[in-house]
C-alpha positions in Angstrom: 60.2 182.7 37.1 62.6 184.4 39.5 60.1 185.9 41.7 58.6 182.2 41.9 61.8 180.6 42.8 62.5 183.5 45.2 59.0 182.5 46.7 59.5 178.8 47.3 63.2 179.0 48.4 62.6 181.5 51.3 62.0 179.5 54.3 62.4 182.3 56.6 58.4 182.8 57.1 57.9 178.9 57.6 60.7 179.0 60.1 59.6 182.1 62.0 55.8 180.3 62.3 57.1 177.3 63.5 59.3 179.1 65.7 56.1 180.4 67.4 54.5 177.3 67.3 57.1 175.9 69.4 56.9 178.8 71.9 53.6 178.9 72.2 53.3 175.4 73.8 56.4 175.4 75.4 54.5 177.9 77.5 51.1 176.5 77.7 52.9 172.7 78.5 54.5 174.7 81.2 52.0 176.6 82.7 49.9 173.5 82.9 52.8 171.6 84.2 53.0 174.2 87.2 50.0 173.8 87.9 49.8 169.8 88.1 52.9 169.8 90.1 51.5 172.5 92.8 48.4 170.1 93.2 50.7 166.9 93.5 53.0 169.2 96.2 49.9 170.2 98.2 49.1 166.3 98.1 52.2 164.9 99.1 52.8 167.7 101.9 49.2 167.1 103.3 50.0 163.4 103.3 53.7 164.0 104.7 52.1 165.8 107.4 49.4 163.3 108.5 51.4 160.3 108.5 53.8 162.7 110.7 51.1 163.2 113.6 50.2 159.7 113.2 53.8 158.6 113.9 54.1 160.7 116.4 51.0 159.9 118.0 51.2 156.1 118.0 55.1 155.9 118.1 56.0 158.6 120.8 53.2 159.9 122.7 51.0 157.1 123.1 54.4 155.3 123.9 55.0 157.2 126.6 51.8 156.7 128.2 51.8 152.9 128.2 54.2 152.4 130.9 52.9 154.9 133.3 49.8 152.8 132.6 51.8 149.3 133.6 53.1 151.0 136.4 49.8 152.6 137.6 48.3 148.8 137.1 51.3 146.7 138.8 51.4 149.4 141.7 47.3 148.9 142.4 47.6 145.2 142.2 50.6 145.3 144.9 48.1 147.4 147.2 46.0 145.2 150.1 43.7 146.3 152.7 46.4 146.2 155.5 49.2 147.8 153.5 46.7 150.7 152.8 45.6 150.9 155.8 49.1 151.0 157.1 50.1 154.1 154.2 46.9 156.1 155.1 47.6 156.2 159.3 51.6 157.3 158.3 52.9 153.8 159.2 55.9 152.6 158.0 54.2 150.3 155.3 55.7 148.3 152.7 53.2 150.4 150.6 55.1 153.9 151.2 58.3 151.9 150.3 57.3 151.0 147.3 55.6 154.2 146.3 59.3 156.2 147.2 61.2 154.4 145.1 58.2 154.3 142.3 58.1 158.2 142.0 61.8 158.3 142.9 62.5 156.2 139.3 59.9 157.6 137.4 60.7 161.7 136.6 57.1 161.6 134.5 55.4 161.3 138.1 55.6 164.2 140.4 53.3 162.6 143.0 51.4 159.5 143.9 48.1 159.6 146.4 46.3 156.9 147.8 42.7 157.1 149.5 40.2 154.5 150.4 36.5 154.9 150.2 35.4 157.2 152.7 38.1 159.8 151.5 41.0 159.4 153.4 44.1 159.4 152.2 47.6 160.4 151.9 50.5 161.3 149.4 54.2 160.3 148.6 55.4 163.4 148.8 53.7 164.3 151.5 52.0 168.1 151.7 49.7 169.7 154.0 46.7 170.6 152.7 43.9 172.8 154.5 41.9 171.0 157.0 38.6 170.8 155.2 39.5 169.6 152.4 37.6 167.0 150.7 39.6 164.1 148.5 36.1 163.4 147.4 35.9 166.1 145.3 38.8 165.6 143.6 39.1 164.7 139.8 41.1 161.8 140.5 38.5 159.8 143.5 37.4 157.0 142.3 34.2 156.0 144.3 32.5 152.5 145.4 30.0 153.3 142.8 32.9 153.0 139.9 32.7 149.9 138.4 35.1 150.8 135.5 38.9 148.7 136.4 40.9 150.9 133.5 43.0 153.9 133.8 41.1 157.2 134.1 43.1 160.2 133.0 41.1 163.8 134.7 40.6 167.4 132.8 43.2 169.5 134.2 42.7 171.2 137.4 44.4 172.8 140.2 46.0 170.8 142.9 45.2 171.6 146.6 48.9 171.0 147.8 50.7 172.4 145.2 48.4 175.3 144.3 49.6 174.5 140.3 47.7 173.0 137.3 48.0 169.2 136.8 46.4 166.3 134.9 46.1 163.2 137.3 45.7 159.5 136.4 43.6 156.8 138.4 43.0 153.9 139.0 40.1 151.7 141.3 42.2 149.8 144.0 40.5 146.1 144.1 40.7 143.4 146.6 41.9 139.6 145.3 38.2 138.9 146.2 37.0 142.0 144.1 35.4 144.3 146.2 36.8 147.8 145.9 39.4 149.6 148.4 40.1 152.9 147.4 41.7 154.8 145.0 45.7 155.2 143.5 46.8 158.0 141.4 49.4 159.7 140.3 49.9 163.5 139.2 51.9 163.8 135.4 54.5 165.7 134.8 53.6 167.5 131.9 56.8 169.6 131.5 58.9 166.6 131.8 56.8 164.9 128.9 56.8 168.3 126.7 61.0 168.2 127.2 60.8 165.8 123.9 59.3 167.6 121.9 61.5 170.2 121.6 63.5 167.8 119.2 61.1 166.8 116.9 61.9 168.0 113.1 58.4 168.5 111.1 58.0 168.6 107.1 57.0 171.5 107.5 57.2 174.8 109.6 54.5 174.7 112.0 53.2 173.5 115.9 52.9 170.1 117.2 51.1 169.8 120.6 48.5 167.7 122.8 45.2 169.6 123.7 42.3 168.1 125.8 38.3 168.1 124.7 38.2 171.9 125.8 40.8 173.1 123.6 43.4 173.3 126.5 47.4 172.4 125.8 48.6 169.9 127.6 51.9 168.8 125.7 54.1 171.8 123.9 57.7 172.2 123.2 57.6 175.5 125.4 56.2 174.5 128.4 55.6 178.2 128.9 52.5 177.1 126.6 51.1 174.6 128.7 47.1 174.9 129.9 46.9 177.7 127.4 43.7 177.3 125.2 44.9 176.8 121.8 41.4 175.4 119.4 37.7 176.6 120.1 35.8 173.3 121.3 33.8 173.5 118.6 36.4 172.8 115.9 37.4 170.1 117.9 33.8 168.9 117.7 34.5 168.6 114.1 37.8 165.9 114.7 35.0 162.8 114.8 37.3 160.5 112.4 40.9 158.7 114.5 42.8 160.9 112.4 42.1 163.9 109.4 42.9 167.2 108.4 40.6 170.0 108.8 41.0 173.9 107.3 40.2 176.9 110.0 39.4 179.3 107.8 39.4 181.9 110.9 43.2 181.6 111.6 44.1 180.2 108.3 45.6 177.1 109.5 45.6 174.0 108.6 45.2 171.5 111.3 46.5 168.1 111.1 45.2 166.0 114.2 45.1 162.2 115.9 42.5 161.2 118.8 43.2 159.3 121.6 40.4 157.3 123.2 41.6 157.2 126.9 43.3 159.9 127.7 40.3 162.2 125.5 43.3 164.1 123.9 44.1 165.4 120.5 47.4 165.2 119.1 48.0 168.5 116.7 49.9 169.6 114.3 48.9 173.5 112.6 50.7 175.0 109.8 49.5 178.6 108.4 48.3 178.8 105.3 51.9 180.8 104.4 53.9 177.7 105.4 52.1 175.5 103.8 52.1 177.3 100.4 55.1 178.2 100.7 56.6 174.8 100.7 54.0 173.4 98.3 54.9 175.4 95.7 58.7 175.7 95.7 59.2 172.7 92.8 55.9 175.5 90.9 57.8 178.3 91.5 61.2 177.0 90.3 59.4 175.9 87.4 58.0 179.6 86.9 61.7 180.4 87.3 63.2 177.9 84.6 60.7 179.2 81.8 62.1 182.5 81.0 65.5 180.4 80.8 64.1 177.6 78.9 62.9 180.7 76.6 66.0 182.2 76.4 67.5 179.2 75.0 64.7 178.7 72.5 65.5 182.2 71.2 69.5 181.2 70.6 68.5 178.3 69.4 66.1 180.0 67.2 68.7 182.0 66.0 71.6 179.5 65.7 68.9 177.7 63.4 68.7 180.0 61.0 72.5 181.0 61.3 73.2 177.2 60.0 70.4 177.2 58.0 71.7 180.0 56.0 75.5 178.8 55.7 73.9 175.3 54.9 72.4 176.5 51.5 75.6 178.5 51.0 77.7 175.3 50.9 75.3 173.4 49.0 75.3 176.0 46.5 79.2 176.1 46.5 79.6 172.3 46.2 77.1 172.3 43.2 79.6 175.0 41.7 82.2 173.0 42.0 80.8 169.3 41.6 81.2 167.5 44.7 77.8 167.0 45.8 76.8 163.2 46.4 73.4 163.0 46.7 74.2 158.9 48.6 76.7 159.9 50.6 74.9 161.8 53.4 72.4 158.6 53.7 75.4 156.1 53.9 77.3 158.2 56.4 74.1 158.3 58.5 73.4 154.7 58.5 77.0 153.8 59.2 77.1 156.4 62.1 73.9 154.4 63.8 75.5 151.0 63.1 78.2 152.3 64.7 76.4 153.9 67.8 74.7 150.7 67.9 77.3 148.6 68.2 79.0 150.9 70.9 76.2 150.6 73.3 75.9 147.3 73.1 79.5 146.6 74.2 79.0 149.2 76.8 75.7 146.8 77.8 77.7 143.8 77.7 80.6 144.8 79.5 78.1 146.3 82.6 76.5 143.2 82.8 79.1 140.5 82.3 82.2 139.1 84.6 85.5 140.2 82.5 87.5 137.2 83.8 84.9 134.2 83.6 82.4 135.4 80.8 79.8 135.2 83.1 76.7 137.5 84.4 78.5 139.9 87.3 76.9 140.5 90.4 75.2 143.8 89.4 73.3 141.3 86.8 72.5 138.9 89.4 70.6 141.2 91.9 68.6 142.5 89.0 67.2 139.2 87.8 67.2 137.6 91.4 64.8 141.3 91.7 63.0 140.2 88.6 62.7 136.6 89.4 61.2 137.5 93.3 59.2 140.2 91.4 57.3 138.4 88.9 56.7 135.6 91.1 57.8 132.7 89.5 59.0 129.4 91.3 62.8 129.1 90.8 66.0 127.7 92.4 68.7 129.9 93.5 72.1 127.9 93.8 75.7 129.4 95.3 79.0 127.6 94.5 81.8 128.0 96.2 84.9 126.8 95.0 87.1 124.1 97.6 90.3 125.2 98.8 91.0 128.2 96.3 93.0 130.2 98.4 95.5 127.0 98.3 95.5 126.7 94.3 95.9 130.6 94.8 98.9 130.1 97.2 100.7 127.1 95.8 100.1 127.7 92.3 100.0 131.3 91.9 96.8 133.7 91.0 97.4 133.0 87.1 96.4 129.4 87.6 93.5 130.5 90.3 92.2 132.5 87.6 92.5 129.3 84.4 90.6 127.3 87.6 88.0 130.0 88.4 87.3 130.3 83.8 86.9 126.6 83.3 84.7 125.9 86.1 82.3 128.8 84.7 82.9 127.3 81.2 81.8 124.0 82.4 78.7 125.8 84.1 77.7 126.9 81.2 77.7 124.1 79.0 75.8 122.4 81.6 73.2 124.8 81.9 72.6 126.3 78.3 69.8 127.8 78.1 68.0 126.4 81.1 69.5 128.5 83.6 72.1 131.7 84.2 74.9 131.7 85.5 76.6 134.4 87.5 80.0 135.8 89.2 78.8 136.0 92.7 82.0 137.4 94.5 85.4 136.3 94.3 85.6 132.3 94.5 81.8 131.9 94.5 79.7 131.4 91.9 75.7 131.5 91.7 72.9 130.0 89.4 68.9 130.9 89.1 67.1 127.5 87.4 63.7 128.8 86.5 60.9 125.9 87.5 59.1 123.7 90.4 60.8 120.6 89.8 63.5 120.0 92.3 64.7 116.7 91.4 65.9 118.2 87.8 67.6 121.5 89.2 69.5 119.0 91.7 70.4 117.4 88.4 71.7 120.0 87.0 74.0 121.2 89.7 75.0 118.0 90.4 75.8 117.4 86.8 78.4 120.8 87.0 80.0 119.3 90.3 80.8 115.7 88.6 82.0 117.9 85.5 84.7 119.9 88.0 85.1 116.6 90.0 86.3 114.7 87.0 88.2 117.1 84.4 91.7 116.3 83.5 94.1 119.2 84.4 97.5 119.9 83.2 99.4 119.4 86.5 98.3 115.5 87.1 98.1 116.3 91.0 95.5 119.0 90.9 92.0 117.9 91.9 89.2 121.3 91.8 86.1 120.8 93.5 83.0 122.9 94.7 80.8 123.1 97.3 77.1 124.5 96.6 73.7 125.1 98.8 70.4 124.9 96.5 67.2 126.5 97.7 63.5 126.6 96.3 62.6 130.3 96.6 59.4 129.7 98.9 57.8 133.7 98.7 60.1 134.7 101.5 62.2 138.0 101.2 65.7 138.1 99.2 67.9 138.5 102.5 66.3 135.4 103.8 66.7 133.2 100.9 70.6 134.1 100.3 70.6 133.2 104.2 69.4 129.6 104.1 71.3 129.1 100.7 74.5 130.0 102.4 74.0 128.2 105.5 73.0 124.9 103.2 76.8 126.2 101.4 78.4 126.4 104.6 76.6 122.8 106.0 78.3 121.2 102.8 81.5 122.8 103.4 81.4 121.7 106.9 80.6 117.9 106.2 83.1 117.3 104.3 83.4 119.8 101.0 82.6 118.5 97.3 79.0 118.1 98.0 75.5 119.9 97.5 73.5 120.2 100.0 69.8 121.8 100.2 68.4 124.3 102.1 65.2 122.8 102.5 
């Protein structure tokens, strides 16, 4: 009989398996967890990186093209045949003029040329160039055979003044009857458009820059970069969509990218394979790093268990000894403890949510449901009520009685409104109501019900008269900011004409 009781009564086995139980899928739920968050990281920080070319593509590079564009466009249009003419035989045209004080204004330009058909032409700045040269051969000539009006960005090449690579944009000069006149373009300056870029913060460690269809940089941070070829041409013959994210196994990069139309230019973003993983799997590797903790404190728990465990039986046994065991007692204590906790959270809920001097909802209340209301998409009224001449009761009467004013008008609220609507401490004086429902005429009702109440109550001092003001507004889908804004301007249109009044904001 002993060696049976023995048996049963030692729990230290059970407790041991258990124990390892618990440890075993702690580890497993951990490992697996790892795992799901590294593939969620690599998600996000692929996606954090493509929505940063895109960005940057559409909202600072393609941005900074456009008014070149405009200026390229308004500067052909101001061109005739006489004031080209004029520029081409040195003259001093209106044409020159206005190409000055173009380049002069513009530090993305570093030189404008203009040429007609047959080749001739001439530059603001002006520089020799050798006697046979031939504009016709240029990237940036644009002949009588062109019959396209947009703005034609070249390849790089080397300029025949300057002796220094540079990407040129044209543009076909056109007479107001049509026929073609020549050509106007003007040289980039690429270093002055990389300058930017040097302040640009990425999500990740890596290089942003603009390459043409060869591979060739155009835009870098370092301008020490610039016409260097970067990406073999046949990877970029793989960037076919507007915008992806492609995997150079030969470099181990990871390029992000965004294609222009006109200019032909890529937009690119690379991080290395180290980068990348590297910031993917921080949030994996701190997990890896919390485990061995987490374990740690299994074991002292573990051992605190059966510490407690141990002293536990001891005192049972003594109290049996001694007879002061109640077998009810541990019950009752228990469920007066969660009566208790209970009862303490919910005066901790009610005293978050409700306005300690009217009784009403406060305003942390009333952004959540006017949240909730918008959210779920239900027609409702929102109403704000501001009391009339407050700061006067304040003044003459002192804040006690601004305080008796500010409960019984929220008391007379709410025995209006019962259960049809809430009621809610807006801010200091004012007050607001949500009425669920379509129906205007019975929300008007209401309200207007609550401002007769106010109107017509009986004070204690014979000569005081308390009044509101209120705007009501249907909520017609619009955002929250713009439905407080036409509630309060239909408060302050009733304040204005003459107080003691509703008026509606539709």
């Amino acid at each position: 009989m002993n060696n049976i009781i023995s048996k049963d009564l030692n729990c230290n086995t059970q407790l041991n398996i258990s124990f390892g139980v618990i440890m075993l899928t702690l580890i497993a739920s951990m490992a697996t967890v790892s795992c799901i968050i590294k593939r969620s990281a690599e998600q996000e920080y692929h996606g954090m990186a493509a929505m940063f070319v895109h960005n940057m593509a559409t909202q600072f590079i393609e941005q900074q093209f456009k008014p070149l564009e405009y200026i390229l466009n308004e500067t052909s249009n101001f061109i005739d045949e006489p004031r080209l003419e004029g520029f081409l035989n040195e003259e001093q045209s209106s044409l020159r003029t206005v190409l000055i004080q173009t380049l002069s204004i513009n530090p993305n330009i570093t030189s404008i040329v203009a040429s007609d058909l047959r080749g001739h032409f001439n530059t603001v700045p002006f520089l020799a160039v050798a006697a046979d040269f031939d504009a016709t051969t240029r990237p940036w000539y644009r002949s009588s055979t062109s019959r396209s009006l947009f703005v034609n960005y070249s390849d790089h090449y080397t300029n025949a003044q300057t002796g220094q690579q540079t990407v040129s944009f044209s543009q076909l000069i056109v007479s107001k009857d049509g026929y073609p006149l020549g050509t106007l373009a003007m040289d980039l300056n690429l270093e002055h458009l990389s300058y930017p870029l040097r302040q640009l913060k990425s999500p990740i460690k890596g290089e942003f820059y603009v390459v043409d269809r060869a591979g060739d940089i155009l835009l870098h941070s370092d301008v020490s970069n610039l016409f260097r070829h970067s990406i073999d041409p046949a990877l970029i013959g793989k960037m076919t969509n507007g915008e992806d994210h492609l995997h150079d196994p030969q470099t181990r990069t990871h390029l992000y990218y965004y294609s222009f139309s006109n200019p032909d230019w890529f937009v690119i973003y690379t991080v290395s394979d180290e980068d990348f993983k590297s910031a993917s799997r921080a949030d994996a590797y701190l997990l890896l790093i919390v485990i061995p903790v987490c374990l740690l404190i299994c074991l002292l728990c573990w051992g605190s268990l059966r510490n407690s465990y141990n002293k536990m039986i001891i005192q049972i046994v003594a109290m049996m000894r001694v007879g002061r065991i109640d077998l009810d007692k541990p019950d009752n204590l228990l469920r007066q403890e969660i009566q208790h906790g209970h009862d303490q959270m919910q005066e901790a809920i009610t005293a978050s949510t409700t306005d300690a001097l009217t009784g009403l909802f406060n305003r942390r209340s009333f952004d959540q449901d006017l949240r909730a209301c918008v959210d779920n998409g239900q027609p409702f009224f929102l109403g704000i009520v501001d009391l009339d001449n407050f700061k006067a009761i304040n003044d003459q009467r002192g804040h006690l009685m601004g305080d008796t004013v500010l409960q019984t008008v929220a008391q007379e609220g709410m025995l209006v409104a019962g259960k049809r609507a809430n009621l809610y401490r807006y801010g200091g004086e004012e007050l607001a109501i949500l009425i669920p429902g379509h129906n205007k005429e019975s929300a008007t009702t209401l309200l207007e019900r609550w401002r007769q109440r106010v109107a017509t109550r009986q004070w204690r001092e014979s000569d005081m008269v308390v009044t509101f003001s209120a705007g009501l507004g249907q909520w017609r889908q619009e955002s929250i900011t713009r439905l407080i804004e036409k509630v309060d301007q239909a408060l302050y249109e009733a304040k204005h004409n003459g107080k003691d009044r509703i008026h509606h904001a539709d």
